[in-house]
N, C-alpha and C positions, 0 to 999 in steps of 0.2 A: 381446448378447455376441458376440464377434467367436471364431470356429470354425476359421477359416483365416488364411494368408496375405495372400492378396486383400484379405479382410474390413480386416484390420489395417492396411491401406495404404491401403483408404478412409478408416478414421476417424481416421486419421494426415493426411492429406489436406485431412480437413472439421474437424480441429484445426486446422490452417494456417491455414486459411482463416478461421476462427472467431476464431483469436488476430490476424491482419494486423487485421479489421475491427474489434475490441476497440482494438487500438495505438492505431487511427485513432480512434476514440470519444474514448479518453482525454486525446489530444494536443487535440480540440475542448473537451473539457468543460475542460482547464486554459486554454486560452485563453477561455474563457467565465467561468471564476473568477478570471483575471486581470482583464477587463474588470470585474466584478462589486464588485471588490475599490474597483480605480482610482476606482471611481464616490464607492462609500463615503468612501474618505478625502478623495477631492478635493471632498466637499462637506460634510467634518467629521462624515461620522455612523457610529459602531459599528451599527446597524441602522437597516435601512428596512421598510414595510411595506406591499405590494401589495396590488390585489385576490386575488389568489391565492398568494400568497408573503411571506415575510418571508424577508430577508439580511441576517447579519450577519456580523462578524467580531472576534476577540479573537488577542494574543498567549499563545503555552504557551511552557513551560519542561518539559524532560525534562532530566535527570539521570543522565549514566551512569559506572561506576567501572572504573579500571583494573585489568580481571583481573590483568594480569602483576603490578603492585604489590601489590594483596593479596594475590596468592600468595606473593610475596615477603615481606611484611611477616606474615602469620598463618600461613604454609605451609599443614601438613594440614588445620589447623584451620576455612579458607576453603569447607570443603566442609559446612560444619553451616550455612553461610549461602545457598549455593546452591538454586535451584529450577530443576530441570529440566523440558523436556516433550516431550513428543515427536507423531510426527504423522508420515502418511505424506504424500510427495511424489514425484508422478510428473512425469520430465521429457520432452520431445518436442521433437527437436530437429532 
C-alpha cells in the first residue's frame, strides 16, 4: 500500500510501464490471430488440430437496441427492463 507521495509515483510509474508492455503483447497476439485465422480459411477449415493445440474459428452475432428509441417509444416504462451493474474503475493517466 502506497503511504506517501513518492510511493504513488512509483507505482504510477511501474503502471506505465506495465500497460506500454501489455499494448505491445496485445498488438503481437492480434497479429498472431490474424495469421491463425488466414491459415484456417485459406485452407477451408473451421478447426485444426496440433500436437498441443487446437484452433478454431466461428462467426457471433450480438444484438444491441436503441436506448433513445425505447425510451421514446415506452418512456418510464423502459426502466422495468433495464439491468444495471456497477463496478469500480480506476484510471491512470
Amino acid at each position: 500500500m502506497c503511504k506517501t507521495m513518492k510511493e504513488l509515483e512509483e507505482q504510477v510509474k511501474t503502471f506505465r510501464s506495465l500497460k506500454a508492455l501489455l499494448d505491445e503483447a496485445n498488438e503481437e497476439m492480434e497479429a498472431c490471430k490474424a495469421e491463425i485465422l488466414s491459415y484456417l480459411q485459406t485452407n477451408g477449415k473451421e478447426k485444426e488440430i496440433g500436437l498441443d493445440f487446437t484452433v478454431s474459428y466461428s462467426t457471433c452475432s450480438r444484438t444491441t437496441y436503441d436506448g433513445d428509441a425505447l425510451k421514446e417509444l415506452l418512456g418510464d416504462e423502459i426502466s422495468s427492463f433495464q439491468k444495471v451493474s456497477q463496478y469500480t474503475r480506476v484510471n491512470v493517466r
